[in-house]
Backbone bond lengths (Angstrom), bond angles and torsions (degrees), N, CA, C in turn:
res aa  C-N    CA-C-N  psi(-1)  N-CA   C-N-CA  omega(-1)  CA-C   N-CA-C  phi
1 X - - - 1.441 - - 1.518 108.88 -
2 X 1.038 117.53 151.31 1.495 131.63 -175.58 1.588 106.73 -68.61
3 X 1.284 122.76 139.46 1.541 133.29 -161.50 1.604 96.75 -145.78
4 X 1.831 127.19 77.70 1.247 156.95 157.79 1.650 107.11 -52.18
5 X 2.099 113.28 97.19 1.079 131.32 -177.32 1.379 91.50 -74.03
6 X 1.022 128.95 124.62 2.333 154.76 172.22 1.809 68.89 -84.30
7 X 1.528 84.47 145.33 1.565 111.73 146.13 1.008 117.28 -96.07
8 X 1.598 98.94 160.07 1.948 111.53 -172.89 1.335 128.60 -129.30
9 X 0.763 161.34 -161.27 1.696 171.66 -175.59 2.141 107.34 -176.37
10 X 1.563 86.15 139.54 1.051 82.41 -152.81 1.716 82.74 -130.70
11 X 1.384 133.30 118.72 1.822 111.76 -179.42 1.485 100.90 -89.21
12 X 1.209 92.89 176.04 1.599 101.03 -166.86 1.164 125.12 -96.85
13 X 1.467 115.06 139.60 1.517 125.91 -152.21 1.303 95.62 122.21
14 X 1.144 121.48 -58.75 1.829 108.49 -157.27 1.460 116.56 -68.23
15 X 1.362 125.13 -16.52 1.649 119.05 173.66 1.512 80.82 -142.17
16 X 1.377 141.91 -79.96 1.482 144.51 -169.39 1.394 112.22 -87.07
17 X 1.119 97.29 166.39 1.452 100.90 -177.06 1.887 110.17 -85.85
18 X 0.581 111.31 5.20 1.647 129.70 -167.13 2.035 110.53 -123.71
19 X 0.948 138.17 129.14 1.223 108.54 149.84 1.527 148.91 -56.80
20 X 1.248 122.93 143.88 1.230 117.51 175.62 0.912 131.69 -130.61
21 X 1.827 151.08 162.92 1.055 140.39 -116.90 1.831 78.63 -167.94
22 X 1.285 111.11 110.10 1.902 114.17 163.26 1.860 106.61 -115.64
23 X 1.657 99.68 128.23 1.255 91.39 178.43 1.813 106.17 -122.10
24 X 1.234 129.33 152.25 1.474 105.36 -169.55 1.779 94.67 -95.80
25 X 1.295 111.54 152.14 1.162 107.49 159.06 1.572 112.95 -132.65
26 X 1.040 161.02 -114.79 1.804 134.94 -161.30 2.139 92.90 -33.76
27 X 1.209 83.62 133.95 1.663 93.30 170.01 1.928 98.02 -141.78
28 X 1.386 121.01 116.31 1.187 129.02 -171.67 1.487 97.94 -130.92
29 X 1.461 119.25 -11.74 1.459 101.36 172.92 1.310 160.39 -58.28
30 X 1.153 127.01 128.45 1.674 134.45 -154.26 1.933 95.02 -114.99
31 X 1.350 99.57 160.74 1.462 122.58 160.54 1.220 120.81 -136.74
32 X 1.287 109.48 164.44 1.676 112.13 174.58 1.206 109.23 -134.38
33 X 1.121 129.71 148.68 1.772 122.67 168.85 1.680 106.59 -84.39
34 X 1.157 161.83 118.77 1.099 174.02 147.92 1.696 107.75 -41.02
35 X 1.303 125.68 -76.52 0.845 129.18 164.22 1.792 110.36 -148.16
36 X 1.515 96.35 173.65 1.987 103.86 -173.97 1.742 88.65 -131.84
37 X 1.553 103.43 158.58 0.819 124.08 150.39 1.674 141.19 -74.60
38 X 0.923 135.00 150.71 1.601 137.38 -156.70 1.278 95.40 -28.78
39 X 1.574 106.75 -75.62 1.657 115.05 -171.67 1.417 110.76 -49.31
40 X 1.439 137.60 -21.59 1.303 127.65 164.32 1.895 99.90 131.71
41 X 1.138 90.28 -18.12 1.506 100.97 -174.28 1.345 119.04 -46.47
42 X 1.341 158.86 150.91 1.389 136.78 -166.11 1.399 109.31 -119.75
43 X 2.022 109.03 124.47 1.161 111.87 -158.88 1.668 102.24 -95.18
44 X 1.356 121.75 -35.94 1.489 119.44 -176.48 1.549 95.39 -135.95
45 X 1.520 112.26 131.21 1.239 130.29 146.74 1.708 141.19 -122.44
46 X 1.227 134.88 169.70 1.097 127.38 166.06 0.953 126.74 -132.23
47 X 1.662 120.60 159.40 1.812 119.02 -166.74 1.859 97.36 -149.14
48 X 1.266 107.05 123.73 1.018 121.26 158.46 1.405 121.75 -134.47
49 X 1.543 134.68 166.31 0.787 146.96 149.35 1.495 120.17 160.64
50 X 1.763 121.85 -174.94 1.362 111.52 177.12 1.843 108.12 -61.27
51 X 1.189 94.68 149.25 1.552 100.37 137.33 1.928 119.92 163.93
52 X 1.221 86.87 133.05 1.305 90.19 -172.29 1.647 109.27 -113.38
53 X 1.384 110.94 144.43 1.615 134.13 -177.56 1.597 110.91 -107.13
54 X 1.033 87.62 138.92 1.456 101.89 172.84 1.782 102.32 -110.61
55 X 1.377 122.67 120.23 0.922 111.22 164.66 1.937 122.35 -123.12
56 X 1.330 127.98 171.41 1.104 120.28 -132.02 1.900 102.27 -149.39
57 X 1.310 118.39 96.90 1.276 125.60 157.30 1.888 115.92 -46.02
58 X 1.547 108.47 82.61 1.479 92.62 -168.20 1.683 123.36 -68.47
59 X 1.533 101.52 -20.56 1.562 106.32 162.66 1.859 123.89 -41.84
60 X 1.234 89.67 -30.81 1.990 82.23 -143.41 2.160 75.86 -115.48
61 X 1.421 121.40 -43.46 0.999 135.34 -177.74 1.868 116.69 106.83
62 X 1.776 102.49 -16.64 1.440 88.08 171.83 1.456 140.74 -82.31
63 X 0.893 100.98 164.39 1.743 106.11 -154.34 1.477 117.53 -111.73
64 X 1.627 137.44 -179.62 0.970 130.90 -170.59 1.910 104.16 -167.10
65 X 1.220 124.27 86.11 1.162 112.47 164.38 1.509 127.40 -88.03
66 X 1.261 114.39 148.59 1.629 146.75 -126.73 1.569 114.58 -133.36
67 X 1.300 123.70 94.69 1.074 134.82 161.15 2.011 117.18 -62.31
68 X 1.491 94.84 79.57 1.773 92.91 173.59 1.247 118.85 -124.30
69 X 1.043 110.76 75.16 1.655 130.89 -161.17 1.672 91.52 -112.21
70 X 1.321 134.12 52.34 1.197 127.62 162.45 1.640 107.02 -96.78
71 X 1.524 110.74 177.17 1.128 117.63 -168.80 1.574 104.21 -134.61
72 X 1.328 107.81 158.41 1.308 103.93 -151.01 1.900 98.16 -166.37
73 X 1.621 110.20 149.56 1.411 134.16 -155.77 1.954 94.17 -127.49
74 X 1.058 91.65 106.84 1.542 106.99 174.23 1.507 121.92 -82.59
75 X 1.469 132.06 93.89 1.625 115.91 -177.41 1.580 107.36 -104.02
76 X 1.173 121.21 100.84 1.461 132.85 -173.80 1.395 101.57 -82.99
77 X 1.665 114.16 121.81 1.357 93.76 176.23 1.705 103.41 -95.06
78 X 1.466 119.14 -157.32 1.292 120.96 -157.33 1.495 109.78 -80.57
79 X 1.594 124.38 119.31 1.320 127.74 -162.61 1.492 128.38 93.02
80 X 1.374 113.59 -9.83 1.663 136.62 -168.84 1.588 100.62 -89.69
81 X 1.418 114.60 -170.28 1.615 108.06 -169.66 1.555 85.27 -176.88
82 X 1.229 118.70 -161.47 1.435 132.87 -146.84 1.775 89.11 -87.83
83 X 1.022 125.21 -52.43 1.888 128.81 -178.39 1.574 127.43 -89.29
84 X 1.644 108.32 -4.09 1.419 118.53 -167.02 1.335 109.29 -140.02
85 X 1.254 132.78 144.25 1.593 120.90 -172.26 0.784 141.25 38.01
86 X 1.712 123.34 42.20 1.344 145.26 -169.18 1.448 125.79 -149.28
87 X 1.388 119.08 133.54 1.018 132.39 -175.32 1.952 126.61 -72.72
88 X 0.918 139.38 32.60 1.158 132.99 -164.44 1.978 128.60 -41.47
89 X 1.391 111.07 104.88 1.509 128.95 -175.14 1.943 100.00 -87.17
90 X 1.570 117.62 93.38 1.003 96.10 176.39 2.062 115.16 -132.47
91 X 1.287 106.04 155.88 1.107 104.46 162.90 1.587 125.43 -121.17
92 X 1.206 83.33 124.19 2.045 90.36 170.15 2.101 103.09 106.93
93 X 1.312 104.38 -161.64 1.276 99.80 -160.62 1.618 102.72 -80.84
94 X 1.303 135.04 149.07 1.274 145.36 172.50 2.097 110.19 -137.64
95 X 0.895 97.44 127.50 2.059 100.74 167.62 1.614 98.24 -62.71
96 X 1.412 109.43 142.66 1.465 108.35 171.46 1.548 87.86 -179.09
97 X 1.881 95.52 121.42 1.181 115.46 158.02 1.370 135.99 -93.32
98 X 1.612 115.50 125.29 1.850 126.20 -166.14 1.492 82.20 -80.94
99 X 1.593 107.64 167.24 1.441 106.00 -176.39 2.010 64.93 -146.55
100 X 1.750 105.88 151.84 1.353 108.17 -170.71 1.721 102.82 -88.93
101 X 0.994 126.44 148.32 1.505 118.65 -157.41 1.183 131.34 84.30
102 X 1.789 119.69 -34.22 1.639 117.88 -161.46 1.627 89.89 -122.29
103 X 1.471 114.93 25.11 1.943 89.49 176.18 1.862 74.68 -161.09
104 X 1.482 94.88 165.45 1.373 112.83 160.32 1.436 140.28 -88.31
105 X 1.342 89.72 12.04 2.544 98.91 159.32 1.466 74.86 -115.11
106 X 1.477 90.23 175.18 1.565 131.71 175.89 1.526 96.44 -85.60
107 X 1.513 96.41 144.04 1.840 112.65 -167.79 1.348 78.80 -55.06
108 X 1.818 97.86 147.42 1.453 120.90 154.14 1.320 97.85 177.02
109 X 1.552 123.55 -169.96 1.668 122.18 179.89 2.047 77.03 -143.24
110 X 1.516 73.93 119.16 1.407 126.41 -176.05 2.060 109.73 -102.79
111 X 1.500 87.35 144.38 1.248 103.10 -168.89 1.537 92.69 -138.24
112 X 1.792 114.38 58.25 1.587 104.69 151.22 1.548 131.30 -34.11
113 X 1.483 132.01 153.73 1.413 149.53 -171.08 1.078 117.73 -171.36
114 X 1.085 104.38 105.47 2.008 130.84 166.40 1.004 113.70 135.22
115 X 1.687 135.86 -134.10 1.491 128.21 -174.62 1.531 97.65 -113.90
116 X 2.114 108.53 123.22 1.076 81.31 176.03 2.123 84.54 -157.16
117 X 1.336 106.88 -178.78 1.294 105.50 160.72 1.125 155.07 -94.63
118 X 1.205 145.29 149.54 1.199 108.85 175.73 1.875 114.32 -148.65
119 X 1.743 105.46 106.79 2.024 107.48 -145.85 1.906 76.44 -90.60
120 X 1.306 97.15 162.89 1.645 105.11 -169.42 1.562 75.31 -141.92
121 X 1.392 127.73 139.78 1.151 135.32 -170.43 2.027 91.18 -108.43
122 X 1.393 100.03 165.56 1.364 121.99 175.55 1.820 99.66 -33.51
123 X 1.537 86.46 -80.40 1.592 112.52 162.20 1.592 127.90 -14.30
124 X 1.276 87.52 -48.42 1.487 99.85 -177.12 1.697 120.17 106.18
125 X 1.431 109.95 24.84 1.684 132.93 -170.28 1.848 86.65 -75.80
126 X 1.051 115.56 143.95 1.232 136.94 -170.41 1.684 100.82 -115.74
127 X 1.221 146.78 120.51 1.852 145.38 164.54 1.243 93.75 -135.51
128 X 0.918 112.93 107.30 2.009 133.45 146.26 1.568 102.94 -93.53
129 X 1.454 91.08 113.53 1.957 116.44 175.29 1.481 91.85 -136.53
130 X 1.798 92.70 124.04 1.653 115.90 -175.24 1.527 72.74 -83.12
131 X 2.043 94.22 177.86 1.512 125.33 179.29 1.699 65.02 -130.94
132 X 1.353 117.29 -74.22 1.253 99.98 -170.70 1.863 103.72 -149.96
133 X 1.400 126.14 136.70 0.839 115.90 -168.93 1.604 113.01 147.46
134 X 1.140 136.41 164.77 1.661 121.70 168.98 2.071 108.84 -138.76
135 X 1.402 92.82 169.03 1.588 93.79 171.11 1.725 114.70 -111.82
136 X 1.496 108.89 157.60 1.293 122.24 -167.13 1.568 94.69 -125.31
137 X 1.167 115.42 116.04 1.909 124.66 155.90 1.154 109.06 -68.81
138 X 0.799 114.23 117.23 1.525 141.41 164.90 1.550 107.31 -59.70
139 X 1.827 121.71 -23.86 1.196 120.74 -163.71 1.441 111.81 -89.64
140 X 1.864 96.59 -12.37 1.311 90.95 168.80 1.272 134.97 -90.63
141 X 1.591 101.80 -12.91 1.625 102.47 -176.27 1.513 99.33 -99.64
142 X 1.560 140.04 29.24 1.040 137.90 142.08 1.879 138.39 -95.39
């Protein structure tokens, strides 16, 4: 089924020091449910497809569009959801914002690439561990 990236605004401090503004433009993304749990709840899914973001230093106004068309294996454990208690298995480029304190890089909005993880605690703790691959801030080339 089709999985429609919303644009966002983001003020500044929370990933950049600046606010920023990501809007998607090609959006081709699909999901699958993998499997659910008894109650129906859904324990593993997947999402691939194109899509690329443009995102947007609204201070200064320059911009940066973003090839993150990676694909990626969702393991939700019991009570978790797409941002909280979940394991993310992904390959290729994905948007993902560090928040300073709640993940292990320094806040920025990151554009991981290659095979890597990414565990999202109850809490909401953010760990991106490559297998192989590196991340690009976006906060710097804005």
């Amino acid at each position: 089924m089709p999985v429609p990236s919303a644009p966002f605004e983001q003020a500044a401090g929370i990933t950049c020091d600046f606010p920023i503004r990501g809007e998607p433009g090609l959006d081709r993304v699909v999901k699958l449910v993998l499997e659910r749990y008894p109650d129906g709840s859904v324990k593993r899914e997947m999402y691939t497809g194109a899509l690329l973001y443009r995102v947007t230093n609204q201070t200064t106004g320059a911009s940066v569009e973003v090839d993150i068309s990676g694909s990626s294996v969702l393991d939700i454990r019991p009570g978790g959801s797409y941002g909280s208690n979940v394991t993310w298995r992904v390959w290729g480029p994905i948007l993902l914002g560090m928040h300073q304190g709640n993940s292990n890089y320094p806040a920025g909005m990151y554009v991981p690439n290659g095979i890597y993880t990414v565990k999202v605690s109850e809490s909401g703790y953010r760990k991106l561990t490559f297998t192989v691959g590196d991340a690009r801030n976006l906060c710097h080339e804005l």
